[in-house]
ChimeraX commands (.cxc) that place a marker at each C-alpha (Angstrom):
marker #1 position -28.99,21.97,12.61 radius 0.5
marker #1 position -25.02,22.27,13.85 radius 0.5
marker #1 position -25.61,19.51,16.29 radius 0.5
marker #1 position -26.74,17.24,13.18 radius 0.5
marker #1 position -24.09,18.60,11.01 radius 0.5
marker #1 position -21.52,17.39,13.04 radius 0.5
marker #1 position -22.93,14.03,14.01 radius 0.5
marker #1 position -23.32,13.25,10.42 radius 0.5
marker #1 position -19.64,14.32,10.24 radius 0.5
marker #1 position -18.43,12.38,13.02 radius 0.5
marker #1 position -20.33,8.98,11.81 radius 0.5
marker #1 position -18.84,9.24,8.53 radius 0.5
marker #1 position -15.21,10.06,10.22 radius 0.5
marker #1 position -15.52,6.85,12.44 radius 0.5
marker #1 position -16.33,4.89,9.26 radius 0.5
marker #1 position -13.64,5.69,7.48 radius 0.5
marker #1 position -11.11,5.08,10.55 radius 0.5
marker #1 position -13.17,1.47,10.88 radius 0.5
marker #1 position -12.52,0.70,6.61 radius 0.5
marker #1 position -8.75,2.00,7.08 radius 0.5
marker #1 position -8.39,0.00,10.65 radius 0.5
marker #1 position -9.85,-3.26,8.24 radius 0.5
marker #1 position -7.36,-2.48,5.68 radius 0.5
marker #1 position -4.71,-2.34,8.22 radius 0.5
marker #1 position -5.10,-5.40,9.84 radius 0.5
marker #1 position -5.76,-7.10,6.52 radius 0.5
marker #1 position -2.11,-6.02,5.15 radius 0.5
marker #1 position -1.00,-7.24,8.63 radius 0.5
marker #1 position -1.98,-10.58,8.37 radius 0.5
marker #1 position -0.14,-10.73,5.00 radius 0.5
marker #1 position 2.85,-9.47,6.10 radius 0.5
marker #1 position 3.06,-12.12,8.80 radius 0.5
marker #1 position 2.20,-14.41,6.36 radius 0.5
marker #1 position 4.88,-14.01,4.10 radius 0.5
marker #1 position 7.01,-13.61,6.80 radius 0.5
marker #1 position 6.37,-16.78,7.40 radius 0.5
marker #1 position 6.66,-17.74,4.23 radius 0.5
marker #1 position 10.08,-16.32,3.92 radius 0.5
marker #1 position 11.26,-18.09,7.02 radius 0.5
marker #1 position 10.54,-21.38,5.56 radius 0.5
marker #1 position 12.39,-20.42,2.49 radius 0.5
marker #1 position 9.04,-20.70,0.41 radius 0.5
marker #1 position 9.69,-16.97,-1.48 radius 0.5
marker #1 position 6.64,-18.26,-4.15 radius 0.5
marker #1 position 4.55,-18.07,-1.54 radius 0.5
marker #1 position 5.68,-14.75,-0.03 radius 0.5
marker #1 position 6.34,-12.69,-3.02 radius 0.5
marker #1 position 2.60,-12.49,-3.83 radius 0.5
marker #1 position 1.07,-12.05,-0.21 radius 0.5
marker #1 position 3.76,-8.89,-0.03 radius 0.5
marker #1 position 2.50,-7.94,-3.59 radius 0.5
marker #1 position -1.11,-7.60,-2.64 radius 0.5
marker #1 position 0.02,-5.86,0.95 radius 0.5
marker #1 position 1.71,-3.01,-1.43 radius 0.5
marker #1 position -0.64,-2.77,-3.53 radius 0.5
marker #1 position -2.70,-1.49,-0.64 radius 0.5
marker #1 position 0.09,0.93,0.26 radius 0.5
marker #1 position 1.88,-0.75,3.16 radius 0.5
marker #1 position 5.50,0.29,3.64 radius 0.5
marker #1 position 6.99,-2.67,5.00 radius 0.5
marker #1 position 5.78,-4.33,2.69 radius 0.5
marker #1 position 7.38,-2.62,-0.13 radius 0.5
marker #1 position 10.24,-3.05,1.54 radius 0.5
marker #1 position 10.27,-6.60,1.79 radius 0.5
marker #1 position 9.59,-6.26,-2.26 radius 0.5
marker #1 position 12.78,-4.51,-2.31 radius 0.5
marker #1 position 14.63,-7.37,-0.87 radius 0.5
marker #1 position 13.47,-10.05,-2.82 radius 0.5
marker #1 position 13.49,-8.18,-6.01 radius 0.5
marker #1 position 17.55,-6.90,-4.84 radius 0.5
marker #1 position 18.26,-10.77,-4.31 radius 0.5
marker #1 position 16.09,-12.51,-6.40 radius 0.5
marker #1 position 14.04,-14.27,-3.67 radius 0.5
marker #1 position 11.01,-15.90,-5.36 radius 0.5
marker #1 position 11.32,-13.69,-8.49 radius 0.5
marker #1 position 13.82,-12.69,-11.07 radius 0.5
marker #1 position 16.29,-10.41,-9.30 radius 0.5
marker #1 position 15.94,-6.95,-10.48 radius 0.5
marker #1 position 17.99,-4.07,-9.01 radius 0.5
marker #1 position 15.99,-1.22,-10.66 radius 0.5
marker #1 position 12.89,-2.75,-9.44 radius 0.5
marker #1 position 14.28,-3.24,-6.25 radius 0.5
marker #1 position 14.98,-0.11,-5.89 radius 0.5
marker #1 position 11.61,1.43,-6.52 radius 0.5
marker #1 position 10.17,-0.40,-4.11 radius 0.5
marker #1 position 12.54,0.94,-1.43 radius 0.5
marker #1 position 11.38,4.05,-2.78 radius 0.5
marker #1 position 8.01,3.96,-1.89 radius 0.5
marker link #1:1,2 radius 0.2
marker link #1:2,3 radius 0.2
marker link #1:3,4 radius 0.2
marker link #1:4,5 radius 0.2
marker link #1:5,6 radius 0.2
marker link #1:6,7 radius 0.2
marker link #1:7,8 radius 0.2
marker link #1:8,9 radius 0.2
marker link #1:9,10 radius 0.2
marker link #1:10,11 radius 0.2
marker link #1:11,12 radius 0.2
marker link #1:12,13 radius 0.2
marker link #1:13,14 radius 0.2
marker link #1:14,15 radius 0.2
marker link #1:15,16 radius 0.2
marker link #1:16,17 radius 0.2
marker link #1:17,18 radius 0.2
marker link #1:18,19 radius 0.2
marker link #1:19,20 radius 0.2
marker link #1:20,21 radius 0.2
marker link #1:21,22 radius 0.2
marker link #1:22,23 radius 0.2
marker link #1:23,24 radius 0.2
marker link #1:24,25 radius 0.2
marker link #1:25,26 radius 0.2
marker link #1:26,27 radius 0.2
marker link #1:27,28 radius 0.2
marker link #1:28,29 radius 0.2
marker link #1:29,30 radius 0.2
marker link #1:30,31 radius 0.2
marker link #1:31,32 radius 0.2
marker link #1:32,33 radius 0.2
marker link #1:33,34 radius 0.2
marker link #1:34,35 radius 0.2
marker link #1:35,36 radius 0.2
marker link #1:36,37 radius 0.2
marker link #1:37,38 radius 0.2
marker link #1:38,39 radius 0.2
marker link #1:39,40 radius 0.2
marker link #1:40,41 radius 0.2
marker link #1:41,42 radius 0.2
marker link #1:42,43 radius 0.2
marker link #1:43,44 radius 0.2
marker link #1:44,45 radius 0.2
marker link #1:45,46 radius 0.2
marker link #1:46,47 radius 0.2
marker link #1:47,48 radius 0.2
marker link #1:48,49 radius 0.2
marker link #1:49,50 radius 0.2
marker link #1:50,51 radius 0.2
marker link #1:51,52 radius 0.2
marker link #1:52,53 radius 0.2
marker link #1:53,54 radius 0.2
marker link #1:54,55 radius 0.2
marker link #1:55,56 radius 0.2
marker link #1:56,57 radius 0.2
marker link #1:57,58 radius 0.2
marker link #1:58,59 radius 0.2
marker link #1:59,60 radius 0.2
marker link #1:60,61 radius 0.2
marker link #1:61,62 radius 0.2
marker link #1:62,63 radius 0.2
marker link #1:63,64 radius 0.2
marker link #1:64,65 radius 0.2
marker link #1:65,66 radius 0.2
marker link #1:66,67 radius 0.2
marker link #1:67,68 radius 0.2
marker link #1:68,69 radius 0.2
marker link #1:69,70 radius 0.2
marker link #1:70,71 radius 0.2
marker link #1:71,72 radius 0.2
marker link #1:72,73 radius 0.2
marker link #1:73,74 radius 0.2
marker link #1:74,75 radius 0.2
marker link #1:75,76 radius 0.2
marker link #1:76,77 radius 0.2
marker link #1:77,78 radius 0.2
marker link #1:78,79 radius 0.2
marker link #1:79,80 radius 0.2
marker link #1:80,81 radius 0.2
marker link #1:81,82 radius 0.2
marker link #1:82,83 radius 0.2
marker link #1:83,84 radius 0.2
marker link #1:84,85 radius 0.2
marker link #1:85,86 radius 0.2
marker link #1:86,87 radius 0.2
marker link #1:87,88 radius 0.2
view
């Protein structure tokens, strides 16, 4: 009964490292897409790939936020908004 215990324990561990591993490299790919983005100077294009890579929690993403909210890249610039995203 142990032995099963933990199997079922360890399958449902590995799935939720494979669904966190597929949100990673998802928010990956969007960062590098903006990045892109920004490169080319094409901010409308960025602002929303960053957007949707925050809104699934990653960092450097929200930090890229920051900057084009603290000098208006692609978006009205907004220092208070700016600054929550640095925040998070």
């Amino acid at each position: 009964m142990k032995k099963i215990c933990l199997l079922l324990v360890f399958f449902l561990f590995l799935s939720a490292c494979s669904a966190f591993a597929d949100e990673t490299a998802e928010t990956t790919a969007l960062i590098e897409q903006a990045r892109a983005a920004i490169e080319a100077g094409d901010f409308e294009t960025a602002v929303p790939l960053l957007q949707k890579a925050a809104d699934a929690g990653d960092a450097l993403a929200c930090f890229y936020l920051g900057h084009c909210y603290g000098y208006g890249w692609g978006v009205d610039q907004d220092p208070g908004k700016a600054a929550d995203y640095y925040r998070l």
